[in-house]
N, CA, C and O atoms as a DFTB+ gen file, in Angstrom:
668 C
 N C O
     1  1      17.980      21.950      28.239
     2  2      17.951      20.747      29.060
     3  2      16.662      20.710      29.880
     4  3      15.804      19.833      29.780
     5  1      16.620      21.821      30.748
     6  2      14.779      22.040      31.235
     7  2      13.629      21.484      30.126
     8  3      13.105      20.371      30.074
     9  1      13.496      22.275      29.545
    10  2      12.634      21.605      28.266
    11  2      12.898      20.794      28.009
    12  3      11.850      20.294      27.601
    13  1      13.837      19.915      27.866
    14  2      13.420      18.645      27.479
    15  2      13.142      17.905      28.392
    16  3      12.196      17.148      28.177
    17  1      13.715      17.834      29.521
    18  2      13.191      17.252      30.761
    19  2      12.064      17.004      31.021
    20  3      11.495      15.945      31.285
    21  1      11.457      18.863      30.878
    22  2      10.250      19.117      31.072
    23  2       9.167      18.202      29.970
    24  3       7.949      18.342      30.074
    25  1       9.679      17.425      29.102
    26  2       8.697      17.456      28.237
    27  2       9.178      15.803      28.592
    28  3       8.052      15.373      28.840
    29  1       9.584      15.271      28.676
    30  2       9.819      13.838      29.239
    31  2       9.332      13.373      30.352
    32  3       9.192      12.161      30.521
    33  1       8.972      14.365      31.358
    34  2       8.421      14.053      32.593
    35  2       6.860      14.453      31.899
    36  3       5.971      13.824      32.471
    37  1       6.401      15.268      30.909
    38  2       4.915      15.368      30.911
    39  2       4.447      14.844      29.662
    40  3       3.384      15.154      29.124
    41  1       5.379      13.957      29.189
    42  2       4.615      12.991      28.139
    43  2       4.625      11.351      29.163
    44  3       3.849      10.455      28.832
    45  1       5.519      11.178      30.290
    46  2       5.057      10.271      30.705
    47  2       6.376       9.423      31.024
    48  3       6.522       8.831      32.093
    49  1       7.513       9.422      29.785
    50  2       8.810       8.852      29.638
    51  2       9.358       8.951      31.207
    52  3       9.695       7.876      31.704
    53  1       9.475      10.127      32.018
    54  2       9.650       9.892      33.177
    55  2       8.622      10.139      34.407
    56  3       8.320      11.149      35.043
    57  1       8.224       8.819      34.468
    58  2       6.816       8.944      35.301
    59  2       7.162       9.191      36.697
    60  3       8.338       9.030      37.024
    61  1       6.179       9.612      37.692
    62  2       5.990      10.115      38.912
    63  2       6.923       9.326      39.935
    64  3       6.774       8.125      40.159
    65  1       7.852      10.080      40.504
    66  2       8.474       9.163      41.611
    67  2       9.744       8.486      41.090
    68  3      10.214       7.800      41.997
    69  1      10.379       8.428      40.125
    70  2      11.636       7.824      39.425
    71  2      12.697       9.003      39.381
    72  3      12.587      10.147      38.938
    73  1      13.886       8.273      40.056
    74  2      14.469       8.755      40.416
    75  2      15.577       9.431      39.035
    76  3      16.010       8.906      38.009
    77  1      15.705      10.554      39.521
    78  2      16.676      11.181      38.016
    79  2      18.617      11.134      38.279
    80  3      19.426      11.837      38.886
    81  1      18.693       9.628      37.255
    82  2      20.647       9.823      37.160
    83  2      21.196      10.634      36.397
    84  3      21.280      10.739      35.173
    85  1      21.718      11.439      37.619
    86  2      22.623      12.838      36.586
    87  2      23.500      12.416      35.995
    88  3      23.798      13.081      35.003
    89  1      24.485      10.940      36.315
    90  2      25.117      10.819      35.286
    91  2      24.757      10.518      33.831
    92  3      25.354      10.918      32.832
    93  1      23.432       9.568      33.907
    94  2      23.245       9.473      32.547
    95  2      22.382      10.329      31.948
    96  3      22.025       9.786      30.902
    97  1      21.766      11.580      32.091
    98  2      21.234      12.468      31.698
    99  2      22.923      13.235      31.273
   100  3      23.225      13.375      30.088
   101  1      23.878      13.663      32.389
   102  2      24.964      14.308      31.586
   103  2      25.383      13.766      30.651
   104  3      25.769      14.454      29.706
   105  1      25.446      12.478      30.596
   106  2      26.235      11.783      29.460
   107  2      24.895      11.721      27.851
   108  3      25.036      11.644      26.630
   109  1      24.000      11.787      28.562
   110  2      22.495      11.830      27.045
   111  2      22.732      13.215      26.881
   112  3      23.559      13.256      25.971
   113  1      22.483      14.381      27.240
   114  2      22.984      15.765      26.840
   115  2      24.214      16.164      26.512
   116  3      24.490      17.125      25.794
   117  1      25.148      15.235      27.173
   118  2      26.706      15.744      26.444
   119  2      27.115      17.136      27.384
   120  3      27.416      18.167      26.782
   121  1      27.109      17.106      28.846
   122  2      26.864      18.139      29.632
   123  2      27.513      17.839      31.116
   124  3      27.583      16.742      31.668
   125  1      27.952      19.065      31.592
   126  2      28.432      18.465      32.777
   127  2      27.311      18.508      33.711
   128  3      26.164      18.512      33.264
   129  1      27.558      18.544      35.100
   130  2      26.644      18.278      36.174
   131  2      25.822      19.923      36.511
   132  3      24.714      20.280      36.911
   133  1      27.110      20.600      36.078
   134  2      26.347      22.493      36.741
   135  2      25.111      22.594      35.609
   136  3      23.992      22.818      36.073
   137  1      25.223      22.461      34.333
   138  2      24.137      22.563      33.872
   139  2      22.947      22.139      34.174
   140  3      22.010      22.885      34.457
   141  1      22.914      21.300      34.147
   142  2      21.728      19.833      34.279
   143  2      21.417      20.140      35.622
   144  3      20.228      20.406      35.792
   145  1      22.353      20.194      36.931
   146  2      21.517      20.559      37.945
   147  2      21.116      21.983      37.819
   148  3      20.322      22.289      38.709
   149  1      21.481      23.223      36.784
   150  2      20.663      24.417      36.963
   151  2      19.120      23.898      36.423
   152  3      17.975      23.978      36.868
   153  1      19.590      23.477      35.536
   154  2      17.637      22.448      34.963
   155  2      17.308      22.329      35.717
   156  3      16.225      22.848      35.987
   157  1      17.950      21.598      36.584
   158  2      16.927      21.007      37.836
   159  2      16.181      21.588      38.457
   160  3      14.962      21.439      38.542
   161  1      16.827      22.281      38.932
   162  2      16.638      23.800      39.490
   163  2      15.319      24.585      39.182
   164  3      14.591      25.213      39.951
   165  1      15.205      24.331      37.606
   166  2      14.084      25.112      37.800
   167  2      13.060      23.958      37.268
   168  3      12.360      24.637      36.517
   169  1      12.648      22.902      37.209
   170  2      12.284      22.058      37.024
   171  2      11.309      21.871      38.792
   172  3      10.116      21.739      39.067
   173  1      12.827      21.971      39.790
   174  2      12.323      22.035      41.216
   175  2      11.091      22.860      41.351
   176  3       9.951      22.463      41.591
   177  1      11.588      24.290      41.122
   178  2      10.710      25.549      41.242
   179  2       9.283      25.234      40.419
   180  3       8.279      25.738      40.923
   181  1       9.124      24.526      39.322
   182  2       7.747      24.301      38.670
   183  2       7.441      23.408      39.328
   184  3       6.413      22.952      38.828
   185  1       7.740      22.796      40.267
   186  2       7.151      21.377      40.810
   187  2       7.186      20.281      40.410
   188  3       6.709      19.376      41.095
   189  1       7.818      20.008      39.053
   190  2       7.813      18.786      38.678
   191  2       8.655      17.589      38.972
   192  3       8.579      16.386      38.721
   193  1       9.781      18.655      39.821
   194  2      11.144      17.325      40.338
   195  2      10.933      17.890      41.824
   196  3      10.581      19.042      42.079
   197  1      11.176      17.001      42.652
   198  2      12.067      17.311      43.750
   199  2      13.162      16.537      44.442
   200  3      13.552      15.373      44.350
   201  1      13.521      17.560      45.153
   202  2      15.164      17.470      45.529
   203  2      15.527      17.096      47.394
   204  3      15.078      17.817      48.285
   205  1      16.433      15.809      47.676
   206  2      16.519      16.117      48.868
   207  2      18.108      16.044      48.904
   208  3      18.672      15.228      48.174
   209  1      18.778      16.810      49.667
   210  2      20.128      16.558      49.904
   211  2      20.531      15.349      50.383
   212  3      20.073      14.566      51.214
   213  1      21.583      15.371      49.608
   214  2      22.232      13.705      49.619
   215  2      21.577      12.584      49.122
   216  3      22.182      11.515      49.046
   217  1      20.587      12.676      48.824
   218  2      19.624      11.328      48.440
   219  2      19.355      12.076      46.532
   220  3      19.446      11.325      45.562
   221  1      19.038      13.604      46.380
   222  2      19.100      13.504      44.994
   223  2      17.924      13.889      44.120
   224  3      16.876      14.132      44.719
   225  1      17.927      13.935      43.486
   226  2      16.085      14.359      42.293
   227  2      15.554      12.915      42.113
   228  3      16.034      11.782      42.079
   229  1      13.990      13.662      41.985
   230  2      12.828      12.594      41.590
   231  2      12.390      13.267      41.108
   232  3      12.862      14.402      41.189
   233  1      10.929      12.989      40.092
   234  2      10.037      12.902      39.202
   235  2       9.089      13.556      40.838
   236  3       9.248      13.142      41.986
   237  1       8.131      14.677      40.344
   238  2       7.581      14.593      41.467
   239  2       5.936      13.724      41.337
   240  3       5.530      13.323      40.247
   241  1       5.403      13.602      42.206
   242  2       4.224      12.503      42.627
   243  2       3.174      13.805      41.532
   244  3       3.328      14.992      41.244
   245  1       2.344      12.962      41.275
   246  2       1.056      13.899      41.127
   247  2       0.151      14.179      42.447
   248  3       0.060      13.258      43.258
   249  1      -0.509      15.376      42.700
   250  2      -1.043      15.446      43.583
   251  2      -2.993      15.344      43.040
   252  3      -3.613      16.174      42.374
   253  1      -3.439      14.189      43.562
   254  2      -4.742      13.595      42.822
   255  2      -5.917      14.746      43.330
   256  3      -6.696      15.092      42.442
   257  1      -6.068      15.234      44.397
   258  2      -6.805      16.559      44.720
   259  2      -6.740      17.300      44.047
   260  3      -7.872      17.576      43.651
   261  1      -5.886      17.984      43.525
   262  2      -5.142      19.506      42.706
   263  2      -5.818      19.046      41.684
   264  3      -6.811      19.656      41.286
   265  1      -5.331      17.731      41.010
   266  2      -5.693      17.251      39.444
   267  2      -7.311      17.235      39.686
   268  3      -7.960      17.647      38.725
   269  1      -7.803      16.959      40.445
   270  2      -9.327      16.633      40.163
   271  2      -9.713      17.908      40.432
   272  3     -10.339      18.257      39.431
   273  1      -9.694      18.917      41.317
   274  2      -9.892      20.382      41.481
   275  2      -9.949      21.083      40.102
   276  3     -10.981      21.672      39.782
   277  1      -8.813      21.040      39.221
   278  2      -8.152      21.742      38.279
   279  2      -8.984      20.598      36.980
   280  3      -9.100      20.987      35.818
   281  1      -9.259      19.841      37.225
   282  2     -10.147      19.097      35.851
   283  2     -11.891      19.464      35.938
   284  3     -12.696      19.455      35.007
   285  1     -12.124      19.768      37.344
   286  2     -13.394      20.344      37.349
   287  2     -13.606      21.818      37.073
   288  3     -14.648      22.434      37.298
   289  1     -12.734      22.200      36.672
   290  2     -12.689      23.994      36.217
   291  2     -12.412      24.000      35.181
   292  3     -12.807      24.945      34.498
   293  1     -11.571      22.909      34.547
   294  2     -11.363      22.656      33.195
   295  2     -12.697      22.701      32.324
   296  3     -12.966      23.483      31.412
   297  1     -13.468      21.652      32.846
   298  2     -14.440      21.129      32.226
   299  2     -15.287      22.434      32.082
   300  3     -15.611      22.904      30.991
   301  1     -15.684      23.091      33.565
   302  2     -16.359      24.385      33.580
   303  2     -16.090      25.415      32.243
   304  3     -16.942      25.733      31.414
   305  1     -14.718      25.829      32.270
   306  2     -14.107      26.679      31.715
   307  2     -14.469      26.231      30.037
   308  3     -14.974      27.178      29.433
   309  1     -14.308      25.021      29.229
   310  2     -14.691      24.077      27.892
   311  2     -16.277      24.130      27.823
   312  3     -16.793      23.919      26.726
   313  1     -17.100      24.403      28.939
   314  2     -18.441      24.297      28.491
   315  2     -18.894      25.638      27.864
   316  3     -19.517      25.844      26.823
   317  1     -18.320      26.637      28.954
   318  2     -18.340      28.085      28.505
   319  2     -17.743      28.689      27.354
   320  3     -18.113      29.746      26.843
   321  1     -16.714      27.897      26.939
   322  2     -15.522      28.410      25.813
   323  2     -16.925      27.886      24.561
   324  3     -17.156      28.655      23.628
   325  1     -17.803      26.471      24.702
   326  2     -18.292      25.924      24.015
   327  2     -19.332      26.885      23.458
   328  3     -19.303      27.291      22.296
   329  1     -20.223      27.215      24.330
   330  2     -21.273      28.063      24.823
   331  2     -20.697      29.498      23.506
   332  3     -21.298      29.748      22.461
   333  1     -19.396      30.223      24.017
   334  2     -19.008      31.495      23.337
   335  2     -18.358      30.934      21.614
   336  3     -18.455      31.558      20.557
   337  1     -17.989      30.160      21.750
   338  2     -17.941      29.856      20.203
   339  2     -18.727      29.401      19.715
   340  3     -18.502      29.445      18.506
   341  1     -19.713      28.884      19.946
   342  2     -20.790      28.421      18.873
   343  2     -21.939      29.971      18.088
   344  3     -22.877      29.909      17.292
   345  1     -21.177      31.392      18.896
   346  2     -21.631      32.043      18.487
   347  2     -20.934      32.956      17.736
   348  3     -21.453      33.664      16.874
   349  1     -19.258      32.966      18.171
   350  2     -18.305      34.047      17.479
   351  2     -17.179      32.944      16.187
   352  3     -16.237      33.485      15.608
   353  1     -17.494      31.561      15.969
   354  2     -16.549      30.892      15.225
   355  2     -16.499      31.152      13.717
   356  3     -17.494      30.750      13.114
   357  1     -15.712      31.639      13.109
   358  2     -15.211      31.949      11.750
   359  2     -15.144      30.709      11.310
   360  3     -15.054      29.581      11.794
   361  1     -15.231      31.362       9.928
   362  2     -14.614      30.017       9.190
   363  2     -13.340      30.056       9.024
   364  3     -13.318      29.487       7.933
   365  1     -11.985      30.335       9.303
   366  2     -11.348      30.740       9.210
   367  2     -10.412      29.407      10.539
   368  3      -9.525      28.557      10.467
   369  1     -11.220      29.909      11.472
   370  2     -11.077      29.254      12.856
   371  2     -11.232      27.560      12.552
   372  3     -10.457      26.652      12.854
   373  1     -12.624      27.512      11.793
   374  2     -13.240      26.088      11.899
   375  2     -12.340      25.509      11.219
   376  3     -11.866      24.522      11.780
   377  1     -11.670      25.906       9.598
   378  2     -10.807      24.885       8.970
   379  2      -9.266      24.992       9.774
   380  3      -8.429      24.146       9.458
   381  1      -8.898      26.033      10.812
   382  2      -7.654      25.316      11.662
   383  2      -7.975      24.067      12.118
   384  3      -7.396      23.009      11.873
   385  1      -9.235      24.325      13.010
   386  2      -9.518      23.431      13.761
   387  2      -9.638      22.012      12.977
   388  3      -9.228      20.983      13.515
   389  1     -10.160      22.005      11.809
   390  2     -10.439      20.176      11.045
   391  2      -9.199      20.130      10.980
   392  3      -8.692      19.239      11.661
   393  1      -8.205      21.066      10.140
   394  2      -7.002      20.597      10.157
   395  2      -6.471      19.750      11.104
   396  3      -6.265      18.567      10.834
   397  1      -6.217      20.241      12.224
   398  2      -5.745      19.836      13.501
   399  2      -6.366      18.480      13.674
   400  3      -5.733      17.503      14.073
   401  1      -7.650      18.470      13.350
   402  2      -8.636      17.102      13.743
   403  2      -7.560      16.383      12.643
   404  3      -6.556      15.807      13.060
   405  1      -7.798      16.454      11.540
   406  2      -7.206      15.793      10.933
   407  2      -5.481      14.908      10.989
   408  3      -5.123      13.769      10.691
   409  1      -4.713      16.220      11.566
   410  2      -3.580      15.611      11.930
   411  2      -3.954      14.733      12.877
   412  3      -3.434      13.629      12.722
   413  1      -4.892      14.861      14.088
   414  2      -5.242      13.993      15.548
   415  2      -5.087      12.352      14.739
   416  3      -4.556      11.379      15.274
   417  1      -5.753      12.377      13.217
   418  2      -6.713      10.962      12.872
   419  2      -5.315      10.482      12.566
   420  3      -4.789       9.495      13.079
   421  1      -4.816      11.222      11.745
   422  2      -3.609      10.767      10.853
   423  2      -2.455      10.205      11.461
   424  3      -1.660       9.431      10.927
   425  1      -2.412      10.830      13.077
   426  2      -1.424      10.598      14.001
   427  2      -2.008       8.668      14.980
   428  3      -1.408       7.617      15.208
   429  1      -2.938       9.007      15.152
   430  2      -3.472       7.806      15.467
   431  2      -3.530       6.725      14.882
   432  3      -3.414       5.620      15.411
   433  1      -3.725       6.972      13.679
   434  2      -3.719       5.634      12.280
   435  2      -2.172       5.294      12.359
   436  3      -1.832       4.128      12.163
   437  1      -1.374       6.107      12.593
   438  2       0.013       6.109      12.490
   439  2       0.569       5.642      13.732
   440  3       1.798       5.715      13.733
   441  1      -0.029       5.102      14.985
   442  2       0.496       4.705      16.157
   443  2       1.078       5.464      16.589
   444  3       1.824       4.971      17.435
   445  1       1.269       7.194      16.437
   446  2       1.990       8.148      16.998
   447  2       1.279       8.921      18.476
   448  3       0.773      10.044      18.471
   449  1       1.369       8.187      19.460
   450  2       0.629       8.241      20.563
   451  2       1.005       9.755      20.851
   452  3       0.178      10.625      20.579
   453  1       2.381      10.126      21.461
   454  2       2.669      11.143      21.809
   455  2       2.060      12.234      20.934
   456  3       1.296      12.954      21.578
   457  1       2.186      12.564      19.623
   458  2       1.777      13.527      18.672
   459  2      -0.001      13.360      18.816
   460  3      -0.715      14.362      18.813
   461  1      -0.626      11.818      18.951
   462  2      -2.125      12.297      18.636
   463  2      -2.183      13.455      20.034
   464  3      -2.733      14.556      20.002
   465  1      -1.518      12.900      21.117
   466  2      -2.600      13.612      22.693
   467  2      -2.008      15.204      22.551
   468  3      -2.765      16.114      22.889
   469  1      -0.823      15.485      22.111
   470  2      -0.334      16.783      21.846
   471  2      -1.309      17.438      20.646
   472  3      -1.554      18.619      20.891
   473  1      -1.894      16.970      19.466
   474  2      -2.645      17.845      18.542
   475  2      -3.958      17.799      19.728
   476  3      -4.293      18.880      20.212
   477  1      -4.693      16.513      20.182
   478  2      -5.661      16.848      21.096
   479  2      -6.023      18.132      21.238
   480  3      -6.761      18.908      20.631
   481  1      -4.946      18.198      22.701
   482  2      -4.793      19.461      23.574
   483  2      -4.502      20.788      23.027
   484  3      -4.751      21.798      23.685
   485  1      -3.859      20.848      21.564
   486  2      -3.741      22.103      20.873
   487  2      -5.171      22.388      20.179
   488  3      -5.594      23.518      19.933
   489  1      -5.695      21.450      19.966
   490  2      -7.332      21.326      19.466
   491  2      -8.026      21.983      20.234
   492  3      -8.593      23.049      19.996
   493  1      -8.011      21.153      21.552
   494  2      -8.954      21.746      23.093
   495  2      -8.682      23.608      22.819
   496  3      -9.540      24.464      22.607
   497  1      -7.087      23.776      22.933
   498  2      -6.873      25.534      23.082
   499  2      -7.383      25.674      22.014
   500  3      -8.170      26.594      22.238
   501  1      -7.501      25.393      20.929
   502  2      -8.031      26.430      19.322
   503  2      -9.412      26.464      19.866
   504  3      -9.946      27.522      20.199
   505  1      -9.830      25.629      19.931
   506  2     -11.458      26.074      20.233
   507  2     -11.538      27.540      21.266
   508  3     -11.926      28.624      20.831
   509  1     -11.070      27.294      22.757
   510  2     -10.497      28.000      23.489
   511  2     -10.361      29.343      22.879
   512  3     -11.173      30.193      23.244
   513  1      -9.479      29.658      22.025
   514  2      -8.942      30.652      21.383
   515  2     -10.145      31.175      20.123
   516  3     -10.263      32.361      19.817
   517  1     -10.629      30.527      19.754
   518  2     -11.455      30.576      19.007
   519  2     -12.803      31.594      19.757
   520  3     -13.622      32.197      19.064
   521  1     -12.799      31.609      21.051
   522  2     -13.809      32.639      21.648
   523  2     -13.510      33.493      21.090
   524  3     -14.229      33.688      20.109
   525  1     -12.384      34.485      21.286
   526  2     -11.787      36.019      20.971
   527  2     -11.692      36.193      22.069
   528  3     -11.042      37.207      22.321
   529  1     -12.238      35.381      23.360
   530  2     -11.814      35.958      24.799
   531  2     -10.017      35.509      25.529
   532  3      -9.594      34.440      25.968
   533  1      -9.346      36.868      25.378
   534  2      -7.883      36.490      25.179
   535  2      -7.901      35.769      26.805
   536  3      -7.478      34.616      26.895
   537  1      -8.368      36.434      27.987
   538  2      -8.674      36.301      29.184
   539  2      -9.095      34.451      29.522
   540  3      -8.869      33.794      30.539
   541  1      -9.498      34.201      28.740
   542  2     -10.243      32.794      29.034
   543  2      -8.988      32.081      28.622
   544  3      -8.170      31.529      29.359
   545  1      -8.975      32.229      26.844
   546  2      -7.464      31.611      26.552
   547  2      -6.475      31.340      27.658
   548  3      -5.947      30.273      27.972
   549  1      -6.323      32.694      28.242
   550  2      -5.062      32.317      28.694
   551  2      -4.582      32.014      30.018
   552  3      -3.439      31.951      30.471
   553  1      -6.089      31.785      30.701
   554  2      -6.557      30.613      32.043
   555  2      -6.731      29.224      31.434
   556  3      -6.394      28.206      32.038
   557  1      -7.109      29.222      30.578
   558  2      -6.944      27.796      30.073
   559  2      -6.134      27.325      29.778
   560  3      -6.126      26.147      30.134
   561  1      -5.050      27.728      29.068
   562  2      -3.488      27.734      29.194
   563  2      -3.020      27.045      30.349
   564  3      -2.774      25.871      30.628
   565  1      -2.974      28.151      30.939
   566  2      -2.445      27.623      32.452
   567  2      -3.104      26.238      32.915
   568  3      -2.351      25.326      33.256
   569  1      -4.294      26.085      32.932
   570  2      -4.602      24.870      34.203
   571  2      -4.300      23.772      33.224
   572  3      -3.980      22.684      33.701
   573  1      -4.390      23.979      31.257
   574  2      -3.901      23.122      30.868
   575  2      -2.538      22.195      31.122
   576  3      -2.326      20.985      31.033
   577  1      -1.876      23.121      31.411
   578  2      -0.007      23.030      31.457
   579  2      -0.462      22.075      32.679
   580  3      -0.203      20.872      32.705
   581  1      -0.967      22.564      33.398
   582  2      -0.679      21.685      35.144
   583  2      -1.523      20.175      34.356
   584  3      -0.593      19.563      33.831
   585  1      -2.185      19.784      34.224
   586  2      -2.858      18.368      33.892
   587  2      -2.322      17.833      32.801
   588  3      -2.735      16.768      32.341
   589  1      -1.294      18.552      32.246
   590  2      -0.561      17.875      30.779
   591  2       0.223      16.609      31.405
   592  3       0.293      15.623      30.671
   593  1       0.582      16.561      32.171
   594  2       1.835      15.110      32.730
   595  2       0.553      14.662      33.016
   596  3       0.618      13.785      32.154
   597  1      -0.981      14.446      33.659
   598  2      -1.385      13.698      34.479
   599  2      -2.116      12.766      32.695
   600  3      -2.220      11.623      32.251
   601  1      -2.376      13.938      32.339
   602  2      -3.091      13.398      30.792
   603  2      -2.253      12.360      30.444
   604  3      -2.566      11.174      30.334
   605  1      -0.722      13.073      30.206
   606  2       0.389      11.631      29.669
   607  2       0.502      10.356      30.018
   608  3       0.827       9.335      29.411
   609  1       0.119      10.640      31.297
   610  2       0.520       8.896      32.419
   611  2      -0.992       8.232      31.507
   612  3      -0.895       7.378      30.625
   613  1      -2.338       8.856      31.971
   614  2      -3.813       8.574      31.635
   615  2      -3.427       7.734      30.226
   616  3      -3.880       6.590      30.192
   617  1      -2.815       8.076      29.318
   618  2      -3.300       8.297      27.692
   619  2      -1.762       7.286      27.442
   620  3      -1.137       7.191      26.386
   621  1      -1.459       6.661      28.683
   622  2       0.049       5.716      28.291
   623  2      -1.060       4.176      27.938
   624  3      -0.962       3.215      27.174
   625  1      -1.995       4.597      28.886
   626  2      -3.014       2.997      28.018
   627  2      -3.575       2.858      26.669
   628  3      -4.437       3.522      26.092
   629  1      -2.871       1.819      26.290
   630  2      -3.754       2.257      24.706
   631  2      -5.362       1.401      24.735
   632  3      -6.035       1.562      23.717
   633  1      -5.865       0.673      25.655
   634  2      -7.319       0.989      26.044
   635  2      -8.260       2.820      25.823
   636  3      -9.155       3.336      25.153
   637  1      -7.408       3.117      26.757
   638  2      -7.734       4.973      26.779
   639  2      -7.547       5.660      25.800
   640  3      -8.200       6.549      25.253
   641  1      -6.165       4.970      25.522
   642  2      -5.819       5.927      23.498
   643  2      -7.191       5.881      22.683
   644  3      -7.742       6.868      22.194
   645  1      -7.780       4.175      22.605
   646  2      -8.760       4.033      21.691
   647  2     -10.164       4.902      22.235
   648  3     -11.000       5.537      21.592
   649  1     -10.051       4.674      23.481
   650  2     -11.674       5.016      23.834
   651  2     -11.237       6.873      23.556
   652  3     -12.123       7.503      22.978
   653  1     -10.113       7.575      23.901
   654  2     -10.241       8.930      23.559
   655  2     -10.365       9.636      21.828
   656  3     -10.822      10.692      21.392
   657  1      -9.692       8.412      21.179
   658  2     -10.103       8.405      19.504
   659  2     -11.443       8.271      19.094
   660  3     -11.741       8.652      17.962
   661  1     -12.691       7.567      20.179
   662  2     -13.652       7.656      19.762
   663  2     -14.302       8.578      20.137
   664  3     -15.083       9.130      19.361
   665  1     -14.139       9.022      21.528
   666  2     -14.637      10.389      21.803
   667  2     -14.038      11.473      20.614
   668  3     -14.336      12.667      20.661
């Protein structure tokens, strides 16, 4: 139930600030209330919901500082990943990577919004991964996870869909 939550609040389906009905989440899972609020629970603890007594769960806000902080280290972190693979990349590496490009095109031609920005971002990590630096990988990981919901809301325009297909 977390996971899916989790993945509904960071593709966008439940955007920032909307309030979460436990009844109809129990009744869409087929679940009583102890479950769904243990989800919550830890949903709370990642930051993505919060909770006030008596009033109930929300979607939590994005915080636009954090996101712009954490996209300028991003970028840092992708120039350097760029920098170390253009010297350690296999071929091995490179045809994951077209692959992946390829699903990106195939998903886009196909109006499959959610699937193109998800191969994206698995694209972004292969390169990533593609250093051999496990250390970098797996900081990039992380600050990825935190900007994945802000990407979703971003990439709900299909203005942005197109202009990120041409990039």
């Amino acid at each position: 139930i977390a996971a899916s939550l989790r993945t509904m609040i960071q593709e966008g389906e439940l955007p920032p600030g909307v309030r979460i009905d436990e009844k109809a989440f129990c009744d869409a899972f087929d679940v009583s209330k102890t479950p769904l609020r243990e989800a919550l629970k830890i949903l709370v603890s990642e930051g993505l919901v919060l909770h006030r007594q008596y009033i109930g769960y929300r979607v939590a806000p994005l915080d636009l500082e954090e996101l712009r902080s954490t996209f300028e280290t991003l970028h840092g972190l992708e120039a350097y990943a760029g920098e170390l693979v253009a010297q350690r990349l296999t071929d091995v590496a490179l045809a994951r990577i077209e692959r992946k490009h390829q699903s990106m095109i195939d998903a886009h031609a196909a109006g499959r919004r959610t699937d193109y920005f998800r191969t994206n971002q698995e694209i972004h990590q292969l390169i990533v991964d593609s250093t051999g630096n496990a250390v970098l990988s797996g900081i990039y990981a992380t600050l990825m996870s935190k900007v994945h919901r802000a990407r979703g809301a971003a990439n709900a325009d299909m203005l942005r869909w197109q202009e990120s297909h041409e990039e």
